[in-house]
MOPAC internal coordinates of N, CA, C and O (Angstrom, degrees):
PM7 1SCF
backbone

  N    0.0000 0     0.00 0     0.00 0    0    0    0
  C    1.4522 1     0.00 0     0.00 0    1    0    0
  C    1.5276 1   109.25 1     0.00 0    2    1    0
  O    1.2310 1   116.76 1   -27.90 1    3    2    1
  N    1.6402 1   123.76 1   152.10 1    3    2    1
  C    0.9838 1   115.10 1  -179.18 1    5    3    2
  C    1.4532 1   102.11 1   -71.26 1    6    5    3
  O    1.2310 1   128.40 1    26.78 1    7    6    5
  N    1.5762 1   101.43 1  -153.22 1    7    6    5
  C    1.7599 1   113.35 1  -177.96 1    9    7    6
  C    1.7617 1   103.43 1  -101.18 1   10    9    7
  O    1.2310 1   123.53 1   157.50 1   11   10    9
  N    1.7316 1   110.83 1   -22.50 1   11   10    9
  C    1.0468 1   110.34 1  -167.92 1   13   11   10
  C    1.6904 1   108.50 1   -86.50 1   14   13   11
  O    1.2310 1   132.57 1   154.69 1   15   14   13
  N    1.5852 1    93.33 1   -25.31 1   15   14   13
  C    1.7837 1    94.96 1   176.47 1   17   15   14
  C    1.5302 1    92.08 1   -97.92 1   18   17   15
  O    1.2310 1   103.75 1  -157.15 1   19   18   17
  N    1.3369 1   147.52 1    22.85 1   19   18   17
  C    1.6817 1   119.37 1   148.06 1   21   19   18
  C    1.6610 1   106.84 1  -107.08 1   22   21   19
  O    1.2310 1   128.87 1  -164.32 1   23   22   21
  N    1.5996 1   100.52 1    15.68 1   23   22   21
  C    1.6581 1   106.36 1   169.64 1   25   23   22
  C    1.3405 1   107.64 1   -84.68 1   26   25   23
  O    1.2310 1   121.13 1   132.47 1   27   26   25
  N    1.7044 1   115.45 1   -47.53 1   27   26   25
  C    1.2009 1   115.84 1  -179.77 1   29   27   26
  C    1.6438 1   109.21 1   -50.82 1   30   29   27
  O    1.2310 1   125.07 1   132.22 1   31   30   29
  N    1.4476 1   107.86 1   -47.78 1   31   30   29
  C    1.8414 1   106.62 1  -157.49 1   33   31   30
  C    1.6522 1    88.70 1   -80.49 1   34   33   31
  O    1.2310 1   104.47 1   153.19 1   35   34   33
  N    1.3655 1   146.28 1   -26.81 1   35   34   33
  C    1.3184 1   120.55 1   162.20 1   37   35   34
  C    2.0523 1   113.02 1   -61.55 1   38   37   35
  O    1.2310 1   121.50 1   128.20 1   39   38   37
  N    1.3189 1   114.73 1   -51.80 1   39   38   37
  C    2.0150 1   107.74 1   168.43 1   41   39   38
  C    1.2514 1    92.40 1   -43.25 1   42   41   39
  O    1.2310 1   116.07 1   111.05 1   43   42   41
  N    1.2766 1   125.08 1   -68.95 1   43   42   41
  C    1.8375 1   116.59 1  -148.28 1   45   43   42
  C    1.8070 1   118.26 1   -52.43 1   46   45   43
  O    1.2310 1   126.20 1   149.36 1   47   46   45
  N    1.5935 1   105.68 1   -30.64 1   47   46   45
  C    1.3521 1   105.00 1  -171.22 1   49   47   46
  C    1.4166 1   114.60 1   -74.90 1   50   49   47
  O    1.2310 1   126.64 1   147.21 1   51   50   49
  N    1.7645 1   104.84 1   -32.79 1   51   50   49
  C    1.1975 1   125.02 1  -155.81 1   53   51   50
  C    1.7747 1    98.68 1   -70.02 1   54   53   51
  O    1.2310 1   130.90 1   133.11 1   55   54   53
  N    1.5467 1    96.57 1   -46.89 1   55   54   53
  C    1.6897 1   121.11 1  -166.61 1   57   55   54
  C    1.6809 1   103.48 1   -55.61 1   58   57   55
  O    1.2310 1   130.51 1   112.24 1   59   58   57
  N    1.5832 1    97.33 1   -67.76 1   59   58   57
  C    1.6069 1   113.24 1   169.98 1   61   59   58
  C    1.9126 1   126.29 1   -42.41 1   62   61   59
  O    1.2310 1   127.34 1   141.72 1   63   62   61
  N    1.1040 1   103.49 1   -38.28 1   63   62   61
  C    1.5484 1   119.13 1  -179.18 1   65   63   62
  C    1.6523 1    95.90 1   -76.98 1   66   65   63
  O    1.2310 1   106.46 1   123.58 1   67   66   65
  N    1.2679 1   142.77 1   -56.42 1   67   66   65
  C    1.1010 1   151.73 1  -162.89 1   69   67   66
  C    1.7890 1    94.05 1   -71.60 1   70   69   67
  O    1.2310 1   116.67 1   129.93 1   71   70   69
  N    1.5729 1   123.94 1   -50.07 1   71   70   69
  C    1.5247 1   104.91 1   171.55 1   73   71   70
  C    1.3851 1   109.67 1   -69.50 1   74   73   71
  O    1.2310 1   108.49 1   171.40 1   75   74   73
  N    0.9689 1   139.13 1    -8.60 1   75   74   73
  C    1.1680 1   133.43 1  -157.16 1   77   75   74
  C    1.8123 1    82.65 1   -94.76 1   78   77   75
  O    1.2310 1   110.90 1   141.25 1   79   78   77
  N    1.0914 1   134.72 1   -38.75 1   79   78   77
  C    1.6057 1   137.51 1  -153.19 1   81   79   78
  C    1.2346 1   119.86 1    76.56 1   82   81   79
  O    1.2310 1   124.35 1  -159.81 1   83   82   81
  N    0.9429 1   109.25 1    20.19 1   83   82   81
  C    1.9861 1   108.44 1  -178.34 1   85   83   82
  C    2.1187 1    93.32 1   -92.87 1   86   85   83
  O    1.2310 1   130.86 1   -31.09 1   87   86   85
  N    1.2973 1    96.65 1   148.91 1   87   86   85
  C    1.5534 1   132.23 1  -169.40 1   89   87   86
  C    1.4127 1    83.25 1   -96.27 1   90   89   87
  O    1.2310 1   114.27 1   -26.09 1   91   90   89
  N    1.4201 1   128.45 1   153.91 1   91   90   89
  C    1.6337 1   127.88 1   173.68 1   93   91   90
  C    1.3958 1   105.89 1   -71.72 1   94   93   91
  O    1.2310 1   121.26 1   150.84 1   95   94   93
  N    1.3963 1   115.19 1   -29.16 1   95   94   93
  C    1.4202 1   106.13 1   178.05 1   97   95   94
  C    1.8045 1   121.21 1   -87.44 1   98   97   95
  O    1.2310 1   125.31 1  -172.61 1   99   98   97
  N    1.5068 1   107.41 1     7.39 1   99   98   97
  C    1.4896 1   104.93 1   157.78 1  101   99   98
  C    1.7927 1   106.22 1   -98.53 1  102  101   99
  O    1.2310 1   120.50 1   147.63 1  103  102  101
  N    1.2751 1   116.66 1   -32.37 1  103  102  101
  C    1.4912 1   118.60 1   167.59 1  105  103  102
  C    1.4450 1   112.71 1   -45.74 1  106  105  103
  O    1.2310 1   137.91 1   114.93 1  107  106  105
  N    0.6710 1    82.91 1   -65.07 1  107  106  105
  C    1.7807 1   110.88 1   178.03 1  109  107  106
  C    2.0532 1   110.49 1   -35.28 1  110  109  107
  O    1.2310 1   133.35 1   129.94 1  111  110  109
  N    1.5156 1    91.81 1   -50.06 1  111  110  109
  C    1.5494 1   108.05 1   170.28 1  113  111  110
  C    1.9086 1   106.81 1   -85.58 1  114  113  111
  O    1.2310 1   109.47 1   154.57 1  115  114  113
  N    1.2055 1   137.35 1   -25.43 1  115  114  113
  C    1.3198 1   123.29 1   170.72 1  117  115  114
  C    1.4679 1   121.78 1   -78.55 1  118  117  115
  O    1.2310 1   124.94 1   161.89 1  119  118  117
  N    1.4585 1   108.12 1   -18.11 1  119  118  117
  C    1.5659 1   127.75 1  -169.08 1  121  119  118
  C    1.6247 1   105.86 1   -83.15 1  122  121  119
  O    1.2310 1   122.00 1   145.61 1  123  122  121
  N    1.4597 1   113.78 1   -34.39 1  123  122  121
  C    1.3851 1   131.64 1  -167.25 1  125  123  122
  C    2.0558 1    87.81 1    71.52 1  126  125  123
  O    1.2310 1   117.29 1  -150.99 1  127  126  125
  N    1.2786 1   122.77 1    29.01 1  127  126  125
  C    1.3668 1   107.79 1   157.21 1  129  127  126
  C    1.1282 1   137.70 1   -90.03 1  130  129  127
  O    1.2310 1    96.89 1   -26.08 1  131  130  129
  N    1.3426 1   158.57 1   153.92 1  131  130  129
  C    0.9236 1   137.75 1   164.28 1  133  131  130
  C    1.6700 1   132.02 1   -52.33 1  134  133  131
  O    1.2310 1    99.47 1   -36.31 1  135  134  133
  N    1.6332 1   154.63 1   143.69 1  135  134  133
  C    1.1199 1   129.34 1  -159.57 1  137  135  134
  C    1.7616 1   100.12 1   -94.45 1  138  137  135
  O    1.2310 1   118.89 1   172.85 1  139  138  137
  N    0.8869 1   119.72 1    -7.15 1  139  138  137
  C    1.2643 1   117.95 1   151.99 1  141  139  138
  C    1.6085 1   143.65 1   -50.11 1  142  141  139
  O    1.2310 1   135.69 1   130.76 1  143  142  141
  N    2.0242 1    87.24 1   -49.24 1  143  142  141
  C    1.4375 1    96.44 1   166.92 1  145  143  142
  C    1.7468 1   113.99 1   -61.60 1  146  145  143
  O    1.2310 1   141.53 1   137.95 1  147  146  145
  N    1.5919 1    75.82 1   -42.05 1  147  146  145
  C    2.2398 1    81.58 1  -168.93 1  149  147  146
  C    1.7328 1   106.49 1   -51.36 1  150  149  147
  O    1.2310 1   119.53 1   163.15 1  151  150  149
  N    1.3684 1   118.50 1   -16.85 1  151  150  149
  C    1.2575 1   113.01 1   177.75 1  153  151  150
  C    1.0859 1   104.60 1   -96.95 1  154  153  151
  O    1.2310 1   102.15 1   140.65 1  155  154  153
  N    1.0988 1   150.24 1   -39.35 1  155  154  153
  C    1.5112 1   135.56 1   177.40 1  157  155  154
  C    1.5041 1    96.98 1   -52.85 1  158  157  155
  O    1.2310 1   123.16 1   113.44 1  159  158  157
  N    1.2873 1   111.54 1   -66.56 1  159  158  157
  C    1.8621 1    96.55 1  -167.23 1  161  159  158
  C    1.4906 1   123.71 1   -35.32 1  162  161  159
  O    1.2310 1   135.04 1   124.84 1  163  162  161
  N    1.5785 1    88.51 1   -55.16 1  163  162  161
  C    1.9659 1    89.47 1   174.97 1  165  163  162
  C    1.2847 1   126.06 1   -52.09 1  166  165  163
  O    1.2310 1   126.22 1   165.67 1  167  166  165
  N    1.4077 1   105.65 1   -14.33 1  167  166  165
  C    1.3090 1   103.27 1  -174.48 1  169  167  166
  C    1.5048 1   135.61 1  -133.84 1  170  169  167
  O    1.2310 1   137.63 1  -145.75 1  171  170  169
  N    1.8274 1    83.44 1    34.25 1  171  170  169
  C    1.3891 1   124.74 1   159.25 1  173  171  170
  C    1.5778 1   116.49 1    69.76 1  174  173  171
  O    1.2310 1   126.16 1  -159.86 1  175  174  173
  N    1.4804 1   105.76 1    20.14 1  175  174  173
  C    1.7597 1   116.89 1   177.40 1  177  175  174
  C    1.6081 1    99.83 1  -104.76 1  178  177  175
  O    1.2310 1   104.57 1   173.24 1  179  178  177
  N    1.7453 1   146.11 1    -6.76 1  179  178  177
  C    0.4705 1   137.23 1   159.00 1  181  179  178
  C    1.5113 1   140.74 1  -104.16 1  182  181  179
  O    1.2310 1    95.94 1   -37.30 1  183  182  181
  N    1.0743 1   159.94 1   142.70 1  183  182  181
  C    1.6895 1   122.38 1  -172.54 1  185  183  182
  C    1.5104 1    85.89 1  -131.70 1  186  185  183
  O    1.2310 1   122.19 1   -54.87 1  187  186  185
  N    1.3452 1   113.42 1   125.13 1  187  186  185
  C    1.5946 1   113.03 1  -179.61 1  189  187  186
  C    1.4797 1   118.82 1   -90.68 1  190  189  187
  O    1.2310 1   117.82 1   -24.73 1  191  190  189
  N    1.2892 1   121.76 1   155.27 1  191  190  189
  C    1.5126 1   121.47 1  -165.74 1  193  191  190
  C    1.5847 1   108.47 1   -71.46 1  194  193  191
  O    1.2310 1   126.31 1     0.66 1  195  194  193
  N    1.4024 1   105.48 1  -179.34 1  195  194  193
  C    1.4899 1    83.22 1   175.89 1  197  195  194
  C    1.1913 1   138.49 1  -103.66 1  198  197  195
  O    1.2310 1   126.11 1  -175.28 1  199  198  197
  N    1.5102 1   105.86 1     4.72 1  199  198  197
  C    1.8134 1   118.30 1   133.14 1  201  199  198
  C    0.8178 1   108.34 1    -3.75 1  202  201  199
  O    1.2310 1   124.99 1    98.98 1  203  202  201
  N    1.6641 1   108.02 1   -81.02 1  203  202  201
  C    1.4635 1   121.26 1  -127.42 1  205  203  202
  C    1.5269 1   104.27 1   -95.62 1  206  205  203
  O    1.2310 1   125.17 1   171.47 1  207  206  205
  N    1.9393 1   107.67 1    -8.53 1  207  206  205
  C    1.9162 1    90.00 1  -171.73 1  209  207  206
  C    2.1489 1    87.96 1   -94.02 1  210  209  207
  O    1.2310 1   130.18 1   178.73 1  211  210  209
  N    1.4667 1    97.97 1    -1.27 1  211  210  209
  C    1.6655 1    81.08 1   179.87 1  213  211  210
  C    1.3749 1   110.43 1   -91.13 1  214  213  211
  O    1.2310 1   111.23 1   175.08 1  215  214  213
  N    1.4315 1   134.12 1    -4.92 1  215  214  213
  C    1.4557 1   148.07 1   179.14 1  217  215  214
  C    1.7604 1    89.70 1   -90.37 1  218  217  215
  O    1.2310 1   114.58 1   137.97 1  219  218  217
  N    1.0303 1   127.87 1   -42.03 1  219  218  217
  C    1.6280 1   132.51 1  -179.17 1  221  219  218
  C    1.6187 1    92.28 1   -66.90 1  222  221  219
  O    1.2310 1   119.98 1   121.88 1  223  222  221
  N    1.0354 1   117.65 1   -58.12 1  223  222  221
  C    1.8695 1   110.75 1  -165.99 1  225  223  222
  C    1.5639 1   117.35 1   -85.76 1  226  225  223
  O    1.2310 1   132.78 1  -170.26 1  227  226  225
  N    1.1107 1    92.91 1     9.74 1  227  226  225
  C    1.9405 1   114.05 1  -173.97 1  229  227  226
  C    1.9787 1    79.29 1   -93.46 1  230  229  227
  O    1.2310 1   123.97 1   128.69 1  231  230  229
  N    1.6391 1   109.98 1   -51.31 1  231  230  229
  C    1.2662 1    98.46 1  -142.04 1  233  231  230
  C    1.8875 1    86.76 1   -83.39 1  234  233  231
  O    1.2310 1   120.46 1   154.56 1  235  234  233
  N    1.1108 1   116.72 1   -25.44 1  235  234  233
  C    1.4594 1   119.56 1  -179.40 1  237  235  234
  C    1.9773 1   123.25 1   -79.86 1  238  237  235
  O    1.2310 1   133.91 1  -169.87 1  239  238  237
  N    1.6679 1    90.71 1    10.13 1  239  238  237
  C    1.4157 1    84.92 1   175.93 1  241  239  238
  C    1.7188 1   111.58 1    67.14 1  242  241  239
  O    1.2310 1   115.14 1  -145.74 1  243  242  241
  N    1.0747 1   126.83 1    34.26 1  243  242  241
  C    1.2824 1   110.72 1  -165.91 1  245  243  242
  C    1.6781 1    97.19 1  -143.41 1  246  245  243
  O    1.2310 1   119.31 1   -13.05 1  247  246  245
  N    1.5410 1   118.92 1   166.95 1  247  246  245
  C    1.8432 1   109.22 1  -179.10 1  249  247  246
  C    1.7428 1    74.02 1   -92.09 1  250  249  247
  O    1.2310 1   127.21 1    -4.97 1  251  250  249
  N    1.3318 1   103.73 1   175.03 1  251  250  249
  C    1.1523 1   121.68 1  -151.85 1  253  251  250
  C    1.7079 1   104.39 1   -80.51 1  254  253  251
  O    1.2310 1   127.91 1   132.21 1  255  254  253
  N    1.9050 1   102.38 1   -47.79 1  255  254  253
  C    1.3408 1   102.24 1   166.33 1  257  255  254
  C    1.3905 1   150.94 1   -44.53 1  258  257  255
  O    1.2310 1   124.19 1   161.90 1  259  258  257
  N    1.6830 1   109.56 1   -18.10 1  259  258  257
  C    0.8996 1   126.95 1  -171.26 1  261  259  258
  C    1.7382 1   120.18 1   -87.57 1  262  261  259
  O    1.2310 1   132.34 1  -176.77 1  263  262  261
  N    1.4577 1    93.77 1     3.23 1  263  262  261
  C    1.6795 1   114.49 1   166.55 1  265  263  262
  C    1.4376 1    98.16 1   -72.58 1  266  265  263
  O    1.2310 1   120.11 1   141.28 1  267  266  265
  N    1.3173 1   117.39 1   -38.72 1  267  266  265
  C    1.7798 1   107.93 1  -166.18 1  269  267  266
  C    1.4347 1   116.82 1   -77.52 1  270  269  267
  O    1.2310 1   124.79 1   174.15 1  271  270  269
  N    1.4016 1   108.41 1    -5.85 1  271  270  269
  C    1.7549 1   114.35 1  -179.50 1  273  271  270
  C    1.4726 1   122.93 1   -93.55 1  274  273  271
  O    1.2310 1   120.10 1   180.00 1  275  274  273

């Protein structure tokens, strides 16, 4: 992926989690991630596998692709 489309999927999670109302540390508990990790991703020091953004879009209600838009 470029840098500009793992910018979008760090906005999209951040954006999506925030409508959703989850705190990183309830994300964090639906994801089985750590809330640490969930902050690195958002904030573009982490890039998660793709496990982990389809366990993220499982937990965000969303198809998985729609992180990349």
């Amino acid at each position: 992926m470029t840098n500009s489309t793992l910018e979008k999927v760090y906005k999209n999670i951040k954006k999506l989690r925030n409508e959703k109302g989850y705190s990183q540390m309830r994300f964090a508990e639906l994801t089985g991630l750590s809330e640490d990790y969930i902050s690195l991703i958002e904030n573009g020091k982490r890039t998660p596998s793709l496990q982990r953004l389809i366990i993220i879009a499982n937990v965000l209600e969303v198809d998985a692709y729609k992180l990349l838009m």
